[in-house]
C-alpha positions as CSV (number, residue, x, y, z in Angstrom):
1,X,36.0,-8.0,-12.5
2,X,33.0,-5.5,-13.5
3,X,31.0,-7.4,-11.2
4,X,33.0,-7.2,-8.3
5,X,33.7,-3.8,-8.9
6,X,30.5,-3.3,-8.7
7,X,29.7,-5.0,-5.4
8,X,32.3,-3.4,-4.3
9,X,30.9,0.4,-5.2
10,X,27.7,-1.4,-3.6
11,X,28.8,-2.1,-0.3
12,X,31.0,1.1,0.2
13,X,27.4,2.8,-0.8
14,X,25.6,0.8,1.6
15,X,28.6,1.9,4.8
16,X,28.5,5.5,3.9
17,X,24.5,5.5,4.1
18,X,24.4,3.9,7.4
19,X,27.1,6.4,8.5
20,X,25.3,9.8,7.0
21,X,22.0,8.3,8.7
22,X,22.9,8.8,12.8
23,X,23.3,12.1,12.7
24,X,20.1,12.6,10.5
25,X,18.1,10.4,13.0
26,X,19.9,12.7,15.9
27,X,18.4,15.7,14.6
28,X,15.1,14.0,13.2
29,X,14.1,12.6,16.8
30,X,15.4,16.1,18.7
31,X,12.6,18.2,17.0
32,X,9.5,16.7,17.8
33,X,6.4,18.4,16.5
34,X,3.0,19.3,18.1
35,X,-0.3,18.8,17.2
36,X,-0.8,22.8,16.7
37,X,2.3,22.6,14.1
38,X,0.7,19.5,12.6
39,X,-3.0,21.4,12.1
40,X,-1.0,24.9,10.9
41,X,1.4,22.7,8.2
42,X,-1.6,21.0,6.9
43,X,-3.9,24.0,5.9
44,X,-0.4,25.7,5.1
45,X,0.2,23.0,2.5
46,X,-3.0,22.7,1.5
47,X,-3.3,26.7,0.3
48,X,0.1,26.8,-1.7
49,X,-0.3,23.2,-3.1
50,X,-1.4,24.7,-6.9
51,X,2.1,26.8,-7.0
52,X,4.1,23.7,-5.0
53,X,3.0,21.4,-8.2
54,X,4.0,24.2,-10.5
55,X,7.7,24.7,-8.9
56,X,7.9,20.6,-8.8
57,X,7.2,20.8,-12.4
58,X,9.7,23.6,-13.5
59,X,12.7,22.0,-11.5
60,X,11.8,17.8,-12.4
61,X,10.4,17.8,-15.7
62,X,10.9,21.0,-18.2
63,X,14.6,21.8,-16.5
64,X,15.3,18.1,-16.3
65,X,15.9,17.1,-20.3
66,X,15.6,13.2,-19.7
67,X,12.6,13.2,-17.8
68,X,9.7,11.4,-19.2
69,X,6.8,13.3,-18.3
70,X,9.1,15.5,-20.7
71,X,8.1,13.4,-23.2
72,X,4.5,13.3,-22.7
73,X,4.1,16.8,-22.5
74,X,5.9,17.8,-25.9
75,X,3.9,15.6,-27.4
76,X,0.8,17.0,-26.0
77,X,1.9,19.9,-27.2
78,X,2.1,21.4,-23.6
79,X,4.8,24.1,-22.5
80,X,5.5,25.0,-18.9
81,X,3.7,28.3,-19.5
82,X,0.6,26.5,-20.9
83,X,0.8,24.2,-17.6
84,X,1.0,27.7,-15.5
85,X,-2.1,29.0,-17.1
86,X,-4.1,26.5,-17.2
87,X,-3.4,25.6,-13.3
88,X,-3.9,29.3,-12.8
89,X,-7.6,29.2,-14.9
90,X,-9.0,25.9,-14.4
91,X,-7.3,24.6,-11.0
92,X,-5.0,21.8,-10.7
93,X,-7.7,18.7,-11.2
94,X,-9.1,19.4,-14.0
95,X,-5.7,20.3,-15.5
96,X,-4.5,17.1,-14.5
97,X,-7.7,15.8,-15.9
98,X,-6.8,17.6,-19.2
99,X,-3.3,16.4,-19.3
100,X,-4.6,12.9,-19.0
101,X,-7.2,13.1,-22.1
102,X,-4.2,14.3,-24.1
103,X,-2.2,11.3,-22.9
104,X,-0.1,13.2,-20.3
105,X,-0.4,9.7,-17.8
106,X,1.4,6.5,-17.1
107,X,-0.2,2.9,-16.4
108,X,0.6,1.2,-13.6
109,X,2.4,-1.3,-16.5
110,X,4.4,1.7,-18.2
111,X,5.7,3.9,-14.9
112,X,7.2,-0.1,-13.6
113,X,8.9,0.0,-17.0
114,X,7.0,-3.5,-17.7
115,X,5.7,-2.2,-21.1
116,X,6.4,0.1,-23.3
117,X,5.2,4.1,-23.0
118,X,3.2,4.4,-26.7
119,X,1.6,8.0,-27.0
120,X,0.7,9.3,-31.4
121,X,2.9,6.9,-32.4
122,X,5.9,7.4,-30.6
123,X,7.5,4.4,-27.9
124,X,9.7,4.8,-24.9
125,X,10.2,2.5,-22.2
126,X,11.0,4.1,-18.0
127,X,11.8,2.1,-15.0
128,X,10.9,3.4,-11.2
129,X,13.9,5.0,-10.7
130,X,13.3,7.5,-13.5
131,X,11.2,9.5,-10.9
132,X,13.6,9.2,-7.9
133,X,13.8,12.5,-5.9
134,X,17.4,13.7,-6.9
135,X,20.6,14.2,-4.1
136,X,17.6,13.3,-1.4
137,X,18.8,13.6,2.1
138,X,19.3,10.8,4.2
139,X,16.6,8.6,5.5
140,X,15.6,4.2,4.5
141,X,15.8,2.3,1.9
142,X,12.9,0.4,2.0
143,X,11.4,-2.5,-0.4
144,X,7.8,-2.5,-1.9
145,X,5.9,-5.7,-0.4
146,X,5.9,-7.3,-4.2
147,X,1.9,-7.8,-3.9
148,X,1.7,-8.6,-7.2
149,X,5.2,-8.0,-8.5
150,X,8.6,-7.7,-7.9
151,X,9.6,-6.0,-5.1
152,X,10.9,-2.1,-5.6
153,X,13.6,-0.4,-3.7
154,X,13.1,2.9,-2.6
155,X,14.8,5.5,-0.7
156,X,12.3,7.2,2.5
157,X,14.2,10.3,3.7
158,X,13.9,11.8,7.0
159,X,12.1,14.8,5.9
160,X,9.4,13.3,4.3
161,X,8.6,11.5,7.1
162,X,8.7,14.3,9.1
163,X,5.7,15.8,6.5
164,X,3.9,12.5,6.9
165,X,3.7,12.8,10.8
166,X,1.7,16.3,10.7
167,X,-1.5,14.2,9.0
168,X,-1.0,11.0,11.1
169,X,-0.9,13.3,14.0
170,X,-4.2,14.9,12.9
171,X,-5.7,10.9,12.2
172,X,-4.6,10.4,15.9
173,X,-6.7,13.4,17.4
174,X,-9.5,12.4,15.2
175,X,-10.2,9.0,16.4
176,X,-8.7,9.7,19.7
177,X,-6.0,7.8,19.9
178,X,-3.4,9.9,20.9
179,X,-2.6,8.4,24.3
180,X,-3.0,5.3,23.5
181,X,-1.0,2.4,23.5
182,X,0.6,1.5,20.6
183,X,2.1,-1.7,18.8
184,X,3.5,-2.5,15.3
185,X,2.9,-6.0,14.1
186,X,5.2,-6.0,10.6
187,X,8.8,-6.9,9.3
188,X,12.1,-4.8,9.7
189,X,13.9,-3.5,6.5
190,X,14.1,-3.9,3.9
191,X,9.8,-3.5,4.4
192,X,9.5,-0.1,4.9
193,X,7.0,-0.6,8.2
194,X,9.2,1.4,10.6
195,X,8.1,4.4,9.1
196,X,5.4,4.1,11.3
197,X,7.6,4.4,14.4
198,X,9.6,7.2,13.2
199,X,6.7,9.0,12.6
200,X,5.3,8.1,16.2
201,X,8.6,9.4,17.7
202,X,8.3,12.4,15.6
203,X,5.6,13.1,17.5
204,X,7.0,12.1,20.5
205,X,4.9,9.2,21.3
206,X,6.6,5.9,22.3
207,X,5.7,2.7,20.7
208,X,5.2,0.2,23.1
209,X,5.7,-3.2,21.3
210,X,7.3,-3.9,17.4
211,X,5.6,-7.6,16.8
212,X,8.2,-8.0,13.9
213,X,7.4,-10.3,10.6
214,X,10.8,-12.4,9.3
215,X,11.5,-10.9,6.0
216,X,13.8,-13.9,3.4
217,X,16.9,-11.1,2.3
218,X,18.5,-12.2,-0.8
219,X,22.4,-12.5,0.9
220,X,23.9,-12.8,3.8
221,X,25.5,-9.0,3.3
222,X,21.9,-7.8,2.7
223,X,20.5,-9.4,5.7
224,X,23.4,-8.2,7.9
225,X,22.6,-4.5,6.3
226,X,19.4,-4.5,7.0
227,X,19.7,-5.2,10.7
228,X,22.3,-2.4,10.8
229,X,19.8,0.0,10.2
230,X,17.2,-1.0,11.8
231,X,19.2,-1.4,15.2
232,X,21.0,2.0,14.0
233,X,17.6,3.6,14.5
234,X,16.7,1.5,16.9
235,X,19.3,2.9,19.1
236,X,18.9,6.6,17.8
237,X,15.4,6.3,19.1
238,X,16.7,5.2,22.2
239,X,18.9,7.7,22.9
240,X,17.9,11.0,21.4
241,X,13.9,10.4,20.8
242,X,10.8,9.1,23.3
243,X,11.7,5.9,22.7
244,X,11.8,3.1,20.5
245,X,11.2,-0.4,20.7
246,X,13.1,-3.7,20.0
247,X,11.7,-6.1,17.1
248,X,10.8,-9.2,18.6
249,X,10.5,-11.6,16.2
250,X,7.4,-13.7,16.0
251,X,5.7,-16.3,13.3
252,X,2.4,-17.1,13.0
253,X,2.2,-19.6,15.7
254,X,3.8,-16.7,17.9
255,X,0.7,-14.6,17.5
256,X,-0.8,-15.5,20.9
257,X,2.0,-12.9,21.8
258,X,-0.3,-10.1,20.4
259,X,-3.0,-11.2,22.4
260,X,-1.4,-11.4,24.9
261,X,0.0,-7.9,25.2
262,X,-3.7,-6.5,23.8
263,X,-5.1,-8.4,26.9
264,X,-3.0,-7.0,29.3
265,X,-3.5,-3.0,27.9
266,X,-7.3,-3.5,28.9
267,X,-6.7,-4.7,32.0
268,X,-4.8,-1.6,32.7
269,X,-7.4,0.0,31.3
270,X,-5.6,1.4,28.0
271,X,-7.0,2.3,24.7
272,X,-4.6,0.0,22.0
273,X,-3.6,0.4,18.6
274,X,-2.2,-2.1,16.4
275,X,-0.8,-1.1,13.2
276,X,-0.5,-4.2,10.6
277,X,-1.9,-5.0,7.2
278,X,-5.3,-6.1,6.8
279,X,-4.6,-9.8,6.6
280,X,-2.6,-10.2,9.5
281,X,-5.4,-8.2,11.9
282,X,-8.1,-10.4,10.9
283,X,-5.8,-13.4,11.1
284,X,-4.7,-12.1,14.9
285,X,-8.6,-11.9,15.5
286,X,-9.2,-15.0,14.4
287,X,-7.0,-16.6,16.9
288,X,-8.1,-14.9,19.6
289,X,-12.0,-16.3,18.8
290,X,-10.6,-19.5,18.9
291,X,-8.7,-19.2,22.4
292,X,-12.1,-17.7,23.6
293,X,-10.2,-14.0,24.4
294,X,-11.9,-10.7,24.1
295,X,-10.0,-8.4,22.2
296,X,-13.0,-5.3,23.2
297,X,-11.8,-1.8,22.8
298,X,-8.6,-2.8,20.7
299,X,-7.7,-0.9,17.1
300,X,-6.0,-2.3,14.0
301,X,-4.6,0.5,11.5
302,X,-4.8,-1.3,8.7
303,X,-3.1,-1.1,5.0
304,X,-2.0,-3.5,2.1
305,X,-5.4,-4.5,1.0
306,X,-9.0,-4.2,1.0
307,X,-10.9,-4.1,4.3
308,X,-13.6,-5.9,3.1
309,X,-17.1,-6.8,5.0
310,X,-15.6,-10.3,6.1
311,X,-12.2,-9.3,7.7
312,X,-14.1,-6.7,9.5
313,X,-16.4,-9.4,11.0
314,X,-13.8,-10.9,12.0
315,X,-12.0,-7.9,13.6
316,X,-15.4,-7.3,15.5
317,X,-16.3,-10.8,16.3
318,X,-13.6,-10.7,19.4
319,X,-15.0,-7.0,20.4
320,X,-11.8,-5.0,18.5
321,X,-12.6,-2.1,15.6
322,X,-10.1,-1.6,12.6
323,X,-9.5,2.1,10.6
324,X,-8.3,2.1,7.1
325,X,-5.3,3.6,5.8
326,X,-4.2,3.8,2.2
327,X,-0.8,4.0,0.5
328,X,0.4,4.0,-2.6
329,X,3.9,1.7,-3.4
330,X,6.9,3.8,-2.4
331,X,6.2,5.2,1.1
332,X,3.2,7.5,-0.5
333,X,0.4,8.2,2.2
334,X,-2.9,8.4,0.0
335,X,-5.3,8.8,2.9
336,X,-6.3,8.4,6.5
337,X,-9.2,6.5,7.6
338,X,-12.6,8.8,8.6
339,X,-13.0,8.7,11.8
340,X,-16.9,9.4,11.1
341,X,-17.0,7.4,7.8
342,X,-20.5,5.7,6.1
343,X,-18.2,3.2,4.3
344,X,-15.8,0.8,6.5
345,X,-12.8,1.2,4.0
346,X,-13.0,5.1,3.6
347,X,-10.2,7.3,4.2
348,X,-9.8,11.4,4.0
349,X,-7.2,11.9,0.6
350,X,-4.5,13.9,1.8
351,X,-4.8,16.6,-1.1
352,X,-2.1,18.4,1.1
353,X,0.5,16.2,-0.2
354,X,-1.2,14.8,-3.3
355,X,-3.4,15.2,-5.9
356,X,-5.6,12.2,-7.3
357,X,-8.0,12.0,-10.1
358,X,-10.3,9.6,-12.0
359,X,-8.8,8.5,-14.9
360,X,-11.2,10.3,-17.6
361,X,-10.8,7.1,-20.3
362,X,-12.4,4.5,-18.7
363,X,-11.5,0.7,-18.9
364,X,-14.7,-1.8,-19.6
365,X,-15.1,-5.1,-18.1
366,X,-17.8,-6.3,-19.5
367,X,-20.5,-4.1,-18.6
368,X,-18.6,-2.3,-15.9
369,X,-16.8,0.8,-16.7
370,X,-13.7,1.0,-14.5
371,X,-11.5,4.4,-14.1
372,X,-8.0,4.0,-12.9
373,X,-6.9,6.3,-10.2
374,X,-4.5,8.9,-11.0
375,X,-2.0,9.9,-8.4
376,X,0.2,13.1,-8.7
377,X,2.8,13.8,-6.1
378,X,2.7,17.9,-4.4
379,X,5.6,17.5,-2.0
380,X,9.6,18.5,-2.9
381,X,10.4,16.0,0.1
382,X,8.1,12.8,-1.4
383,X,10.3,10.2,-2.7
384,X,8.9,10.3,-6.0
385,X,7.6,13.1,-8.6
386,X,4.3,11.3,-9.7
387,X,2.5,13.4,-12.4
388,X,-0.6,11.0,-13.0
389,X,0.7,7.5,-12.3
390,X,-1.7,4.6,-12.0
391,X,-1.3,2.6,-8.7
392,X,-3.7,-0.4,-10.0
393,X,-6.5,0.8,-8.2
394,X,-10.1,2.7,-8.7
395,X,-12.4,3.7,-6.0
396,X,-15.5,6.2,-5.5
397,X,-14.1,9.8,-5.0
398,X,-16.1,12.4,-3.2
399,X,-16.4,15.4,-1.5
400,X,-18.1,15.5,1.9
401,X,-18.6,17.0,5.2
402,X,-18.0,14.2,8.1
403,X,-17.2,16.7,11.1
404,X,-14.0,14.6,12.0
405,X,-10.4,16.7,12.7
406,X,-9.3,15.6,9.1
407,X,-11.8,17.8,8.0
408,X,-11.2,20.5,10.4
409,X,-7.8,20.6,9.2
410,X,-8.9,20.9,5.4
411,X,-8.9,17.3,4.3
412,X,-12.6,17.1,2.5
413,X,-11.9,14.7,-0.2
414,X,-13.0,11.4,0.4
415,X,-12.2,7.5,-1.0
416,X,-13.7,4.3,-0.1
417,X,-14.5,1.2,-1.9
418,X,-10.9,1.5,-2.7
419,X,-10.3,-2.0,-5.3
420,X,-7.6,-3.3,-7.6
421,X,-8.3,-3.6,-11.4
422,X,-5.4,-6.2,-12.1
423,X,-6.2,-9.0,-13.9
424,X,-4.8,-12.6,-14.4
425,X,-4.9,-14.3,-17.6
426,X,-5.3,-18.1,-19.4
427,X,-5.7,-19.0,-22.5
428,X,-6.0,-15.4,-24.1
429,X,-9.1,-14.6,-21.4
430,X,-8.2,-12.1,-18.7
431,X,-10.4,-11.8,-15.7
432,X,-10.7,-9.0,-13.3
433,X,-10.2,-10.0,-9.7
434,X,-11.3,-6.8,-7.9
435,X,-14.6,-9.1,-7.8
436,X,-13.0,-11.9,-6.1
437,X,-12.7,-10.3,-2.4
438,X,-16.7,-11.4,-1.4
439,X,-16.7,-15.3,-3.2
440,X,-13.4,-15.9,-1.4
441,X,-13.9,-14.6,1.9
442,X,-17.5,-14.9,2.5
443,X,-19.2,-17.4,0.1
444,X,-16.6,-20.2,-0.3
445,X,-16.1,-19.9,3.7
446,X,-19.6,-20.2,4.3
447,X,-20.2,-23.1,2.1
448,X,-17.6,-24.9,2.3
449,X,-15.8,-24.1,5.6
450,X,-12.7,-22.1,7.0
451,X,-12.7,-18.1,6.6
452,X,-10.8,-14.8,5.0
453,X,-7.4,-16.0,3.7
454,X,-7.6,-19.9,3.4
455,X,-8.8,-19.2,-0.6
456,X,-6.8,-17.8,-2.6
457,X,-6.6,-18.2,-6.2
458,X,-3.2,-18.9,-7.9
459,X,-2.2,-18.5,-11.9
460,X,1.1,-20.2,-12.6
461,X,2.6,-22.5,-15.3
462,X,2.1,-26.5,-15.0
463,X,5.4,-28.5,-16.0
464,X,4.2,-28.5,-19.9
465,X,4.0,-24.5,-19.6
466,X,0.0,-24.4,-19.7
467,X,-1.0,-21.6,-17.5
468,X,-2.9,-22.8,-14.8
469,X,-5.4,-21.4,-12.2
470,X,-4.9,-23.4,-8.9
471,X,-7.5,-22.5,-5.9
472,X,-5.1,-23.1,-3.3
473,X,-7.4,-23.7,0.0
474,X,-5.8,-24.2,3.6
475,X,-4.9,-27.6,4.5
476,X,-6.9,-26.9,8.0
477,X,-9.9,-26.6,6.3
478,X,-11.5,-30.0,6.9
479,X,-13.6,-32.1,4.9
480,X,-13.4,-30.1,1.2
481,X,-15.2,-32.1,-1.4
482,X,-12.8,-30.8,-4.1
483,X,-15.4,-31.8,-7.0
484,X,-17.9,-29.6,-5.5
485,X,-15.6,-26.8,-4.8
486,X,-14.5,-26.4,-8.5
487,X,-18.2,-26.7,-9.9
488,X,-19.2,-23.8,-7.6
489,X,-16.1,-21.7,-8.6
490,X,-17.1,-22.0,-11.9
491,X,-20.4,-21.2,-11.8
492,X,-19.2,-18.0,-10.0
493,X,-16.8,-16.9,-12.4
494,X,-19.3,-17.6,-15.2
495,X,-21.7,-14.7,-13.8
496,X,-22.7,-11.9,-15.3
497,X,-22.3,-10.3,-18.4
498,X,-22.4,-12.8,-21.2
499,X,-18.1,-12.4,-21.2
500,X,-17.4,-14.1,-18.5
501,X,-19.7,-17.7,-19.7
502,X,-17.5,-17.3,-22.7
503,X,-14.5,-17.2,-21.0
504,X,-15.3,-19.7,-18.2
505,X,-16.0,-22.8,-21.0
506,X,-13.1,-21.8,-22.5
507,X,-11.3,-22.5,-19.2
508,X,-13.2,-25.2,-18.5
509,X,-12.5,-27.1,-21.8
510,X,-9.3,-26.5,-21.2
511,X,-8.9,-28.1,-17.9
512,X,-7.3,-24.8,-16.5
513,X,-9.0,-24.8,-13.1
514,X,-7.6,-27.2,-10.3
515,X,-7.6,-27.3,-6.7
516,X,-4.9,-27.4,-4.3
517,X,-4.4,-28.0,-0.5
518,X,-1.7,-25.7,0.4
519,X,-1.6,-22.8,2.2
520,X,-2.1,-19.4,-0.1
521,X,0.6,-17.4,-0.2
522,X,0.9,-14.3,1.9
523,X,3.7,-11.1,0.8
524,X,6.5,-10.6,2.9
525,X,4.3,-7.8,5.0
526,X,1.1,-10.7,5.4
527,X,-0.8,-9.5,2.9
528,X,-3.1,-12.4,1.5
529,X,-4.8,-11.5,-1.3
530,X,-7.4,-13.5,-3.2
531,X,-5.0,-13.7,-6.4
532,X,-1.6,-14.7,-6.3
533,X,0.3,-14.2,-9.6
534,X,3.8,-16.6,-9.5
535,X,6.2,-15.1,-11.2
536,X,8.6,-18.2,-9.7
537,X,7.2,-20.7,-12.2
538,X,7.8,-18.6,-15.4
């Protein structure tokens, strides 16, 4: 009966959300913004964003009793007029900085509620929703991809993508692309890809084509949800904004579709922009090198993953260019890509909306010292209240002059070489596989055939619950002398520091590496990383 009750509560939930959100996307899509609002919110933001952090902190953490960051700072011994001063004599970084070397942080582990929060001998544990912005207005609900675990529900509201569109509108100018043609190749809700869109019609520029992914839902009610919405603002688009374009559903055998349309913009003679994750540009390029089209003068914005050196040659091999962008779970914008950048992956931070430090207690791999990224949210409309939070990630952080718009509009901060630090384990070794991204796309391809995102390495549990590390290679990869391919894996994971020989006969006596011909697994939003972690066999 509790059950029901509660689907119940659920679905009247779901009903009153879809009925608060038309006249929120009414208004939203009747007040477009210009590119002189967009530059004058930006440097606005960017000189108030020391007393923004200070009024987040008053109203979610020392005025809200159960929050956890509560915790942590009572603990560190820190009261909001401490916080004030120290913001007011050392600047917001380096108090962040401080906080963090007095424990004031959360792992990427703890904030997912995935292990416990341990700080001078004291243990709680959170969950995601902890840091949920309170009575938030209207907007999506929209799913984490589940990269590397389970996928996280949160709600995107109207307003904050609203404050998104002023930097993407700035990205836009930057690498001229503000005219330009513009598709979407990603899935409908419960993915929370259309933000993309809304912020195009924000601006009110039309997106031409939505090359839509088919996401699995978990019911038939959350399927038929789900399309509600997204033809709710669909429609609202339609009616009240520039436009708005239909999903057309496509798989990957559909993706001569893309090329299709990119073809046809530069015979017109149009600049194009493609916005996808990483994996699913490279794997569009691809395709068109073997149909023997030209892709020249087309854009991917891409997301999700690394852009490493061997999707990139990919992307260029038909005559297209990509630009990074990089996000943080959640509907977070951490950066826009440089539109005069030294480093293909690196993106201006946008310190208007966030602040991000170095963690200052490094990890070590071996002989590598690796510093987590610290994120901290800046914005009342952001969906979350980060206040150092891990996203899994480190990368080089700098300060530079590139002469690009970001800049212009304040945005001097710079990341690139932007990698994940999460690891997979067997038999009590853990492994790193930031260091992966090079033998999987470039080596193994090279020697033994095929290209980015037909290797992909796999830990799961055999049938007698021995964890396992399967290098799952592409069935269309021809010819694949499996012996071989295992010997040279292990000789590249044995590399290095004198750690990883250890841990690599330890494996190998073991038995724990095996190949398999089966096609690597790829998130619901195409991302295909080089690990896979299957939570289905556990």
């Amino acid at each position: 009966m509790k059950n029901l009750y509660r689907t119940g509560k659920g679905a009247w939930k779901k009903i009153k959300g879809a009925y608060d959100l038309f006249p929120a996307l009414r208004d939203f899509f009747s007040a477009p913004i210009t590119l002189a609002q967009a530059e004058e919110q930006v440097k606005t933001n960017l000189a108030t964003r020391e007393e923004r952090f200070l009024a987040l902190a008053r109203s979610q953490v020392y005025e809200r009793p159960g929050s956890p960051y509560l915790n942590l700072l009572k603990l560190a011994g820190c009261e909001f007029s401490d916080l004030r001063t120290s913001v007011r004599r050392y600047g917001l970084e380096e108090t962040l900085v401080r906080l963090a070397q007095e424990g004031v942080y959360l792992t990427s582990d703890e904030f997912k509620g995935k292990k416990e929060v341990t700080r001078r001998g004291q243990s709680f544990r959170v969950s995601p929703e902890d840091f949920n912005r309170p009575n938030a207005p209207p907007g999506i609900v929209g799913h984490s991809s589940g990269t590397s675990n389970r996928p996280a529900s949160f709600m995107m509201s109207l307003d904050w993508i609203a404050t998104r569109a002023f930097a993407t509108a700035i990205f836009l100018r930057a690498h001229d692309l503000l005219s330009a043609s513009h598709a979407l190749y990603d899935a409908i809700l419960p993915a929370a890809a259309v933000d993309h869109l809304l912020a195009n019609a924000k601006m009110g520029r039309t997106t031409d084509r939505w090359f839509a992914r088919k996401v699995p839902s978990k019911s038939r009610l959350s399927y038929l949800h789900h399309s509600l919405i997204t033809h709710e603002i669909v429609f609202s688009g339609r009616w009240f904004g520039p436009g708005f374009p239909k999903p057309e559903f496509i798989g990957i055998p559909d993706i001569h579709r893309i090329i299709e349309w990119i073809v046809e913009q530069r015979r017109l003679k149009r600049t194009c922009l493609i916005t996808t994750v990483t994996s699913s540009a490279a794997r569009v390029c691809r395709a068109a090198a073997e149909l023997g089209a030209s892709l020249e003068g087309a854009k991917f914005y891409v997301a999700g993953e690394p852009f490493t050196e061997a999707k990139e040659a990919a992307i260029e091999k038909v005559g297209a260019s990509a630009v990074s962008r990089y996000s943080y779970g959640g509907g977070i914008p951490v950066g826009y890509g440089c539109a005069n950048p030294f480093d293909r992956d690196e993106v201006h931070v946008n310190k208007h909306l966030l602040a991000i430090i170095s963690h200052p207690n490094p990890l070590t791999y071996g002989a590598q010292l690796i510093r987590p990224l610290l994120l901290t949210t800046l914005h009342p409309t952001a969906p979350r209240f980060l206040l150092n939070v891990e996203n899994g990630d480190y990368a080089t952080l700098l300060e530079r002059r590139c002469g690009c718009a970001l800049e212009e509009a304040g945005l001097t901060l710079h990341l690139h070489r932007i990698r994940s630090f999460e690891k997979f384990t067997s038999e009590g070794m853990n492994y790193f596989y930031g260091d992966l991204f090079e033998l999987f796309e470039t080596i193994l391809p090279a020697e033994f055939g095929g290209g980015p995102g037909d290797y992909q390495l796999v830990e799961e549990e055999d049938s007698n619950g021995q964890t396992r590390l399967s290098l799952r290679v592409h069935p269309d990869v021809p010819n694949l002398n499996e012996r071989r391919l295992v010997s040279r894996l292990e000789e590249e994971l044995g590399r290095g520091h004198w750690e990883n020989q250890f841990r690599m006969n330890v494996w190998r006596d073991a038995g724990t590496l095996r190949v398999k011909r089966e096609v690597p697994h790829t998130s619901l939003r195409g991302k295909n990383l080089p690990l896979h972690i299957d939570r289905s066999s556990r």
